[in-house]
Every structure is written in C-alpha cells, then in structure tokens.
C-alpha positions in Angstrom: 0.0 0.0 0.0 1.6 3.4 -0.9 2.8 5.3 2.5 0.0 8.5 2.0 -2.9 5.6 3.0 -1.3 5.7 6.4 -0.7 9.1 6.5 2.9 8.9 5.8 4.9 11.8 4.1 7.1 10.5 1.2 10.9 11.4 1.7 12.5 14.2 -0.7 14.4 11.7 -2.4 11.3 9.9 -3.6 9.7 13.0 -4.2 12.1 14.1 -6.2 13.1 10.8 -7.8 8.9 11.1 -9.1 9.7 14.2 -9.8 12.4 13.4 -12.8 10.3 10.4 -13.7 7.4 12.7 -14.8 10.0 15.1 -16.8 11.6 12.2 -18.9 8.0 11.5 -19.6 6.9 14.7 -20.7 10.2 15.3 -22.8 9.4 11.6 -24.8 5.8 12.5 -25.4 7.1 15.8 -26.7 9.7 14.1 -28.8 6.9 11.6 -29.8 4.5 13.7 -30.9 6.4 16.5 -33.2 9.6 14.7 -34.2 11.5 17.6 -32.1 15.4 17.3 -32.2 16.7 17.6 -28.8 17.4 21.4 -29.5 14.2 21.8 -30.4 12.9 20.0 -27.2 14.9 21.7 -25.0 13.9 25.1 -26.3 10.7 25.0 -26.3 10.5 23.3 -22.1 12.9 26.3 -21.5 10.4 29.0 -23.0 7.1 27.2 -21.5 7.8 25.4 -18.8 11.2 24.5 -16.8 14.4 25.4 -18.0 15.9 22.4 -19.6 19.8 22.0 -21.5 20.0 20.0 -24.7 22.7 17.7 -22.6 20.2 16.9 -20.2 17.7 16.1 -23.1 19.7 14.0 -24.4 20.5 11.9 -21.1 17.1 12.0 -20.3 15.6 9.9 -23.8 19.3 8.0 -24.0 19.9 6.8 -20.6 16.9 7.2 -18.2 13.9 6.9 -20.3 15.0 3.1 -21.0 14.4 2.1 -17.7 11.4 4.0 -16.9 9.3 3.0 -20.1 10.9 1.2 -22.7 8.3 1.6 -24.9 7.9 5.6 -25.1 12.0 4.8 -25.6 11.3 2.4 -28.5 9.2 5.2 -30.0 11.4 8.0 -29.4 14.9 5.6 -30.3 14.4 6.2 -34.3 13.8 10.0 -33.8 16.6 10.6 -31.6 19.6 9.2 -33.3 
C-alpha cells in the first residue's frame, strides 16, 4: 500500500526521484508527438515550462527513459539518433 494511506509523508528523495520520472516522460511524449530534435525540445521546455539543456535532453531519452518505459524509448529511439 503506498505510504499516504497511512498518512505517511514520502521522503525528498522519492519526491524528487517522481519528480524526474514525470519530466523524462513529458520530454518523450514531446519528442513523440512533433519529431522535435533535442534542441528543439529543449527550447521549447525552457520557453514554457522548466528550464531544460540539450545535454540533459539528451540523457534524459538516451539513458533514463529506458528504464522507466521502454516503450515511449522504443518510439522515441528512431527519432533521436
């Protein structure tokens, strides 16, 4: 059962662990649904949301999305080369 049903608080870590997880997944939908280069990505969540560098990106559809969902990475993988 997750912690909040017993009225515990979840830790920073986790927060901010959930926190990263729901960025790479707004980045790969973004990538998925225009065919954005990582420039491209990376501007725009810098001009509307959360600044954002084309490194990070990058590490974010390359290295961490993989292990989160590997199917938003299989869909992303042939746009981001």
């Amino acid at each position: 059962m997750p912690k909040e049903e017993f009225g515990e608080q979840k830790s920073v870590a986790e927060q901010k662990h959930e926190e990263m997880v729901r960025r790479v997944k707004e980045v790969a939908d973004y990538t998925i649904e225009t065919g954005a280069s990582t420039r491209q990505v990376a501007k725009f969540f810098t001009e509307n949301r959360y600044k954002i560098s084309n490194a990070t990106v990058c590490t974010y559809l390359t290295q961490r999305l993989p292990k989160i969902d590997f199917a938003r990475y299989a869909l992303v993988k042939p746009i981001h080369r």
